[in-house]
N, C-alpha and C positions, 0 to 999 in steps of 0.2 A: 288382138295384137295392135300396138299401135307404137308409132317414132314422132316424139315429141323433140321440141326447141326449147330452151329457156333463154331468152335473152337478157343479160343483166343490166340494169335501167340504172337511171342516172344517178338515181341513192347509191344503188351499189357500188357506182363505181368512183363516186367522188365525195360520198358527205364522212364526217369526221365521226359521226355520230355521239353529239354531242361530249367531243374528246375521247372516246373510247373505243375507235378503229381508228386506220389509216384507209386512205383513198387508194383505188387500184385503177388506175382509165383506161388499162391493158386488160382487163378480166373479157373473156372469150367467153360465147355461148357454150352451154353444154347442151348435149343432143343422148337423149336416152332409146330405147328401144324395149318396151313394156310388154310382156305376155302371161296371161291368167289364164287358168280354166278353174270352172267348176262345175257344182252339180249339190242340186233341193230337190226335197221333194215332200210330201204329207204322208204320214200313214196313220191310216184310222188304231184305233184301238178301243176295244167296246163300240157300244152305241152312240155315244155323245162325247168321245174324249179323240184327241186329233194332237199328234208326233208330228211336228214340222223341223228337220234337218235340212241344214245347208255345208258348205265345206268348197275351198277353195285353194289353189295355189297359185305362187306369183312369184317372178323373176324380172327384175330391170336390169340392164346393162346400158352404165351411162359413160360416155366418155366429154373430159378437160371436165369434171364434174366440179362446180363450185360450193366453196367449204370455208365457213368463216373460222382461219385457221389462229390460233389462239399463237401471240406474238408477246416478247418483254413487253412486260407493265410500264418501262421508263422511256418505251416507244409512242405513248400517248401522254396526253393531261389528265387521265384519268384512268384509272386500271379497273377490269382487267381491259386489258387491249386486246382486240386482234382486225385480221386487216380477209376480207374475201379471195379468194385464191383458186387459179384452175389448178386439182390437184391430181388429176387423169382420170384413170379407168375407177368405177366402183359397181361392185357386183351387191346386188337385192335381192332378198327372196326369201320365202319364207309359204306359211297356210296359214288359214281361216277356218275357225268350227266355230259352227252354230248350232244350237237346239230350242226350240219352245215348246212347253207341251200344255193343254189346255187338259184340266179336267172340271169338267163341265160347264157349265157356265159361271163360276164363282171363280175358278183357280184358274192359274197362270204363273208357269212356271220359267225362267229363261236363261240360257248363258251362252255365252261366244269367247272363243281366245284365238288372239294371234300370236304368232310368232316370227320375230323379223331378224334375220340377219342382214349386217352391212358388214361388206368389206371392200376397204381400201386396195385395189391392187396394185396400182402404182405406185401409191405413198401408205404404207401399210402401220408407218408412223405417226400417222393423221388418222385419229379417233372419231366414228361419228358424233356427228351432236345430237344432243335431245331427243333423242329415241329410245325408247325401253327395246328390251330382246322380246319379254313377257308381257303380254298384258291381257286381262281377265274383265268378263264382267256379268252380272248375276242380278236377276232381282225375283222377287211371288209378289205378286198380287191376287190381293182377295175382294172380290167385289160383293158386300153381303147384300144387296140391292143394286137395283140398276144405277142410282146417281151417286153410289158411295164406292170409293176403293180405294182400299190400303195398301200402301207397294214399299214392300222393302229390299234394299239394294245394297248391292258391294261389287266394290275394283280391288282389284291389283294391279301392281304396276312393279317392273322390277326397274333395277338404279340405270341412270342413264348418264353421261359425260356431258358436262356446262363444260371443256375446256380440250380441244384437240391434241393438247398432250397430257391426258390424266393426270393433269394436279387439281381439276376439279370434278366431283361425282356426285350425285344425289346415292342415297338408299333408296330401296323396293321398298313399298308400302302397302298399307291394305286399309282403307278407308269403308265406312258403312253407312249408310241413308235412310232416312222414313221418310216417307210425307203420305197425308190423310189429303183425298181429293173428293169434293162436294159439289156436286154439279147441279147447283139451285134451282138453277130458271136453262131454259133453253141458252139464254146468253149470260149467266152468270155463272161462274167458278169457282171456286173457293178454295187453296189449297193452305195447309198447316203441319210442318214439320221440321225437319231439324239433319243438319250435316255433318259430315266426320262427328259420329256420336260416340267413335270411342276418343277424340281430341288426338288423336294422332298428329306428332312432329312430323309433316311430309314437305318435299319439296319438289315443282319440276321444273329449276333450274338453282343450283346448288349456291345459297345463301339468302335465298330468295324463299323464305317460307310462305304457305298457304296459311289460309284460315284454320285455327281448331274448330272447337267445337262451335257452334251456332244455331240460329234457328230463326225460323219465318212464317210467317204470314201475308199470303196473296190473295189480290183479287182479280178475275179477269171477266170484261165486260166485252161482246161483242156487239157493235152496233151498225 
């Protein structure tokens, strides 16, 4: 459990942001009040293979909560506008799953998803921002030798609100990963793979796309 402050600094409360808010020099702390519980644990399975679960839940109650609240466009030099604002009470809360499961020394299996609800209680009008409800995430890795392994991976994300009164919205996505990692020398690394491999249109903030498809090569030298 814990009761946290946020106090809003001097960006917040007075820069233009390069024409696209308005200042507020009235914006008030908000003060939340945070409590989790959870609970992990391992369970063997066979001789060499090992089930690691975890799982949590979580609740904030923040109040005069500040929310960059989405304002006419003809309010700024630049759209979209919005201006930060105490907009009271907001309730959080949501859980946590995890899983990893090893089978034997070569495999490795893993995923976790959250789930987050916000809600505005005061201003119920006031959309959170840039927060998905869902979000997922998954990868196997195969190690066919100790200095080699292969990991591949995928997110979800569902759509989240760029604008506190839904004229702006991203879509949910589901993006996919490889990368080959080569571990040379004690301090060399070698990784080579490739991003959003199906080129997925995704965005998370609404007109503002990601990268498609891509790819890379890395080196990492410790010294």
């Amino acid at each position: 459990m814990a009761r946290r402050t946020r106090f809003p600094t001097m960006k917040d409360r007075y820069s233009y942001r390069m024409g696209t808010a308005i200042p507020n020099p009235g914006l008030d702390p908000e003060t939340a009040v945070n409590l989790e519980v959870g609970i992990g644990g391992t369970i063997a399975v066979g001789a060499s293979n090992q089930l690691q679960l975890s799982a949590a839940l979580f609740q904030s109650r923040i109040e005069d909560t500040i929310e960059s609240v989405t304002i006419a466009p003809t309010a700024c030099t630049s759209a979209p506008c919005s201006q930060l604002q105490n907009v009271g009470r907001q309730d959080n809360g949501g859980f946590e799953l995890a899983a990893t499961y090893n089978l034997g020394d070569q495999w490795e299996f893993h995923a976790n998803y959250t789930y987050l609800d916000r809600d505005n209680k005061t201003s119920p009008q006031v959309l959170p921002l840039d927060t998905p409800q869902d979000k997922a995430f998954a990868y196997m890795q195969y190690t066919p030798i100790q200095t080699v392994a292969l990991v591949l991976s995928g997110q979800h994300e569902s759509g989240r609100f760029s604008a506190t009164n839904g004229t702006r919205q991203t879509q949910g996505f589901n993006t996919v990963d490889f990368k080959a990692v080569w571990q040379a020398l004690p301090q060399l690394k070698l990784e080579l793979g490739g991003r959003n491999l199906g080129d997925e249109l995704y965005s998370y903030e609404e007109g503002f796309p990601e990268a498609g498809r891509s790819w890379f090569l890395t080196f990492t030298l410790d010294y």
